[in-house]
C-alpha positions, -999 to +999 in steps of 0.1 A: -873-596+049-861-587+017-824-579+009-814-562-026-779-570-032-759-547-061-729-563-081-730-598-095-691-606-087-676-634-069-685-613-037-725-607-046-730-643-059-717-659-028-733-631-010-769-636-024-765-670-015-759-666+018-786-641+023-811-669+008-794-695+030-808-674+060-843-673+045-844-635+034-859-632-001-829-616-025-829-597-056-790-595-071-785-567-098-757-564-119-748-533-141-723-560-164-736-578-194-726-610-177-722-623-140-688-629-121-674-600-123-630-606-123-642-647-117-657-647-154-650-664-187-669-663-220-669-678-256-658-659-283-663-661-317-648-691-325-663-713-295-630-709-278-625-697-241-616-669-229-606-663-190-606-620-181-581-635-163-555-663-153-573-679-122-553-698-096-560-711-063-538-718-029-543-748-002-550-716+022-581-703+005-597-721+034-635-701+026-631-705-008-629-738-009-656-743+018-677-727-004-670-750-035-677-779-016-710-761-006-718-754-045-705-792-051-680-782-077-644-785-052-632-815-075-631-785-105-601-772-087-573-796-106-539-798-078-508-795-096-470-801-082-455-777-061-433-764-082-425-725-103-407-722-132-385-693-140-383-687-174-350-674-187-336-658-222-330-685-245-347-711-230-334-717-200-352-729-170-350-723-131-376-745-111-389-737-074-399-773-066-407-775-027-399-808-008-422-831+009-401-823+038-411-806+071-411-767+072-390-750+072-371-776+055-391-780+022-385-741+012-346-747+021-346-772-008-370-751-034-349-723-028-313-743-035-334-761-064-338-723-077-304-714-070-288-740-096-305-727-124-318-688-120-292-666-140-306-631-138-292-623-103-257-630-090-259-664-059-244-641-034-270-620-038-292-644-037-283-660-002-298-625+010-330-629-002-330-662+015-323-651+050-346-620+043-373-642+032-365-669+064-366-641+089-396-632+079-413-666+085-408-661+124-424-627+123-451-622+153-483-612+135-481-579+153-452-574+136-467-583+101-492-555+109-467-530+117-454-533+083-482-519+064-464-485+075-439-495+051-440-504+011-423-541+004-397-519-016-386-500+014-383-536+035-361-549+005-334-525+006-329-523+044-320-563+041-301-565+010-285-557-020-301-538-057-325-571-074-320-599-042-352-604-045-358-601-080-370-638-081-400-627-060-411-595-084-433-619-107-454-630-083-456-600-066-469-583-099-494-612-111-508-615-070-513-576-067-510-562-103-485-535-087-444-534-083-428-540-052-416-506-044-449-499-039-469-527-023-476-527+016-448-549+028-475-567+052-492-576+021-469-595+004-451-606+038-487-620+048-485-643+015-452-654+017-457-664+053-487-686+042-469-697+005-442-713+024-459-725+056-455-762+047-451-784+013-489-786+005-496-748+013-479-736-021-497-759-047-512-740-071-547-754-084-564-743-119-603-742-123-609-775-147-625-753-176-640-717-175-653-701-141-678-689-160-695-723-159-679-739-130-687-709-109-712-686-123-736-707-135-737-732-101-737-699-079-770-691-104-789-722-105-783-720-067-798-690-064-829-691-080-837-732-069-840-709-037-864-683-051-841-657-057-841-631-087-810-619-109-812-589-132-782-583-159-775-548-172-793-531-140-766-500-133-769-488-101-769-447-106-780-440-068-783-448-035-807-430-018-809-418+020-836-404+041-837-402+080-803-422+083-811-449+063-815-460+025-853-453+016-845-467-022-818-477-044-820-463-082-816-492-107-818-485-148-837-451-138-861-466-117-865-465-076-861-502-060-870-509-023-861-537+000-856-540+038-818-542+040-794-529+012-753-549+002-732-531-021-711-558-035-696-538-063-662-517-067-652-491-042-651-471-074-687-470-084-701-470-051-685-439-043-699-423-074-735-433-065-737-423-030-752-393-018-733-362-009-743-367+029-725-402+029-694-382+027-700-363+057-691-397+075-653-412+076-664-444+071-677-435+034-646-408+027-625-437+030-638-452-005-615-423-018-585-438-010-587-468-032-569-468-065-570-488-092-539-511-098-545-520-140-537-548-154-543-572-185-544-605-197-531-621-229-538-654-239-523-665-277-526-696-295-500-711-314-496-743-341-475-761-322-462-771-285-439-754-270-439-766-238-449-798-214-448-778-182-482-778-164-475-755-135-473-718-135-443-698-151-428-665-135-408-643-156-383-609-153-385-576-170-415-592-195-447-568-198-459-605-189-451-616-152-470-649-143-482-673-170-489-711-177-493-729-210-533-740-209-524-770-235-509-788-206-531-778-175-565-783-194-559-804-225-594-816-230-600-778-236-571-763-252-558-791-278-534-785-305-505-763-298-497-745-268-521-718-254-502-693-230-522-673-208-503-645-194-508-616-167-501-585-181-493-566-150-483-536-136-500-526-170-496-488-159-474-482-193-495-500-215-529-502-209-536-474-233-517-491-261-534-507-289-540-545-288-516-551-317-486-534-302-493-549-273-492-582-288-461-571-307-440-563-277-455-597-260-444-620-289-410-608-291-404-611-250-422-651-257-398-658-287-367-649-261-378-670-235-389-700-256-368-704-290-399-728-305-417-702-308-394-686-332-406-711-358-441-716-346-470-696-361-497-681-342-531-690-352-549-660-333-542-640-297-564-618-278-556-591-253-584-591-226-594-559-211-630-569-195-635-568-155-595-561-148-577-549-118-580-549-082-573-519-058-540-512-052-528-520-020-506-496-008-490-490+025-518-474+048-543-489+029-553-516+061-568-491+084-591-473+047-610-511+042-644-504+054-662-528+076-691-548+066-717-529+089-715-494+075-730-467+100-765-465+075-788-488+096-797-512+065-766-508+038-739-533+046-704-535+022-691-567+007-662-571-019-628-584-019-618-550-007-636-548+023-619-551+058-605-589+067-574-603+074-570-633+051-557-611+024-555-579+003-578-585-023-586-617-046-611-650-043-606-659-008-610-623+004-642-620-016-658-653-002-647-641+034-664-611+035-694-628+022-694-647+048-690-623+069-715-597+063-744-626+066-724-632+096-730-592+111-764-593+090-782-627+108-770-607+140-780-573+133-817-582+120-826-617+127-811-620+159-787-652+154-753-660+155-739-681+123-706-687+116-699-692+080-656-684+082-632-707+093-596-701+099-572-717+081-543-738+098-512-745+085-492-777+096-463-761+118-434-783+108-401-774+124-402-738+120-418-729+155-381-739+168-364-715+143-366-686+165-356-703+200-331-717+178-317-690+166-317-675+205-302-703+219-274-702+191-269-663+194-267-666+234-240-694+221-222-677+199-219-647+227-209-665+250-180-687+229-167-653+219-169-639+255-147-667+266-123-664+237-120-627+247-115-635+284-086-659+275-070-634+252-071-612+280-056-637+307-029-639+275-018-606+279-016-602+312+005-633+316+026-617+290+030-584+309 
């Protein structure tokens, strides 16, 4: 049985993988002149490397890592401490740094850690976002669900004052490439919920060198050690049906066959290569709700160090949102002076810009926040446009991800955007609904059940008491001022 798989991202790698791993014979086409797709990086004229964009990883990308212990390459993924810094005009820092103390506990301290230092909001203000943000831990996930109704905006300002949260906006933009007034508040709830689960849970790792090689080129070798064949620059331009199914698939002008068909490319394209009758279905009119949420990424090299932090960087009101200083997290790579790769994102106002204003406006917000750089010199920067942007995910958008079985007998859907619960979009989405549509595909046409997902589990800590806590002392407090009311009463009427 032969299975053609279309789009050579993170999704149609691991895909064609899986597929071979079940013994169907795979051919993987990919329109790009390189495979990976938003998990790429290249060398550029001068040998150095360049990411499309800054890659980190969580404890709870439970598939993910799976699969880079299947691939053999888990020990790329270099662990740093749990801590964020804010970044502040003139210099001045604001560190997250969680505790290795039981949860809830170990956010309690991050957050006071944060609460020294972090200038741009007023503390009162910022209490709010902490009992926001705690409240939110001992959601039901039925709850979490019912949120999607709702942007993260619109949660905000029914729980606090203008900018309590502000601290959050960073990694809001550089998760999701989109502002939190418009975000699905599920989303984002969903990742804080796993962020600050327990201590390890919010670690950020960085791939040790370019996923290009770490990733790309293992997921490759993989693939055709198993007898698989890859194609580069093979556009997909149709996908054609006959008698409720797809009789051929048009790559580069020409008609290819196979037995079962897996779009693993953007909802974007594969809406444009469909047939007209795929629209008559809901399941394919759905595809026209995704929009693109833009983004970009800067990396720029300067003479000198700047910093010795090795952990990621958030900063406010910056075209740049989430950044780290690759001097320090891969030195073997970067040497010299400091290297700052930075997410450009929502990039909705400047994506159209040239690369030198871009730059221009960059530098300027980069001198502010470190005053080095004021006397540094920049040996060479380079704004990276390639393989940007997920789909925005905005409120509604849950119940618009198409399943991985679509309702053509032999065309299945993979892609970070497809329907799971792990996430919105991003790596550990991807590699989940992978998984899962060998998962439906081994049932559907071979007749077995695999299991490829597992669930990740986060050490419960203390914070399964906060809610019957929080009853218990409620019923308490009721009842101490129910008593103090009864004997101001008695008062009274003694008085009278």
């Amino acid at each position: 049985m032969k299975a053609l798989v279309m789009g050579g991202g993170m999704g149609g790698l691991a895909t064609a993988i899986n597929l071979l791993d079940l013994g169907l014979e795979v051919e993987l086409v990919e329109a790009d002149e390189i495979f990976g797709g938003r998990a790429s990086s290249w060398l550029d004229e001068d040998g150095d490397m360049i990411d499309n964009a800054l890659h980190v990883f969580f404890p709870y990308y439970a598939n993910l890592l799976n699969f880079f212990k299947k691939m053999g390459i888990e020990e790329n993924i270099l662990w740093k401490q749990t801590e964020f810094y804010y970044m502040q005009e003139g210099g001045r820092e604001a560190v997250l740094k969680f505790a290795n103390l039981p949860a809830p506990f170990h956010a309690a301290v991050a957050f006071w850690s944060l609460l020294k230092n972090y200038t741009a909001v007023p503390k009162w203000k910022l209490l709010f976002t902490a009992a926001g943000m705690g409240g939110a831990v001992m959601y039901s996930n039925r709850k979490i669900e019912k949120l999607d109704e709702v942007t993260f905006g619109q949660w905000l300002v029914r729980r606090a004052p203008k900018d309590a949260f502000l601290p959050l906006e960073p990694g809001i933009n550089g998760l999701t490439f989109t502002p939190s007034w418009m975000i699905s508040a599920k989303v984002m709830l969903n990742w804080f919920r796993k962020v600050a689960a327990d201590p390890d849970s919010a670690r950020v790792g960085f791939a040790n060198g370019g996923l290009g090689e770490i990733w790309v080129d293992t997921c490759l070798d993989y693939i055709h050690s198993k007898g698989g064949k890859t194609e580069l620059k093979k556009a997909v331009s149709a996908i054609n049906f006959e008698d409720g199914k797809v009789k051929s698939v048009t790559v580069g002008g020409k008609e290819r066959t196979a037995d079962i068909y897996v779009s693993a490319i953007s909802p974007y394209s594969l809406r444009s290569v469909l047939p007209k009758e795929a629209f008559f279905y809901d399941y394919f009119r759905n595809l026209w709700h995704f929009r693109y949420a833009p983004s970009l990424s800067l990396q720029v090299w300067f003479d000198r160090k700047l910093t010795d932090v090795d952990v990621t960087f958030f900063s406010n009101n910056c075209i740049f949102n989430t950044y780290a200083d690759l001097s320090n997290v891969l030195p073997d790579i970067f040497k010299g002076g400091s290297m700052f790769e930075m997410v450009l994102s929502p990039a909705d106002h400047i994506e159209g810009l040239p690369d030198e204003v871009i730059f221009d406006i960059a530098i300027k917000q980069i001198k502010g926040l470190f005053p080095g750089a004021r006397e540094a010199e920049v040996r060479k920067y380079k704004v990276v446009r390639e393989r940007q942007g997920v789909y925005r995910a905005l409120p509604g958008m849950e119940s618009h991800r198409p399943y991985q079985r679509s309702p053509i007998d032999n065309l299945y859907l993979t892609g970070d955007y497809t329907k799971t619960h792990v996430s919105s979009g991003g790596m550990e989405a991807a590699i989940w609904n992978a998984n899962h549509v060998a998962e439906v595909i081994a049932l559907d046409k071979l007749g077995r059940t695999v299991s490829l997902n597992v669930e990740w589990k986060p050490k419960k800590g203390l914070t399964p008491l906060l809610k019957p806590a929080t009853q218990v002392g409620a019923a308490l407090g009721g009842l101490a001022l129910a008593r103090g009311a009864l004997k101001l009463l008695k008062a009274s009427r003694s008085e009278d």
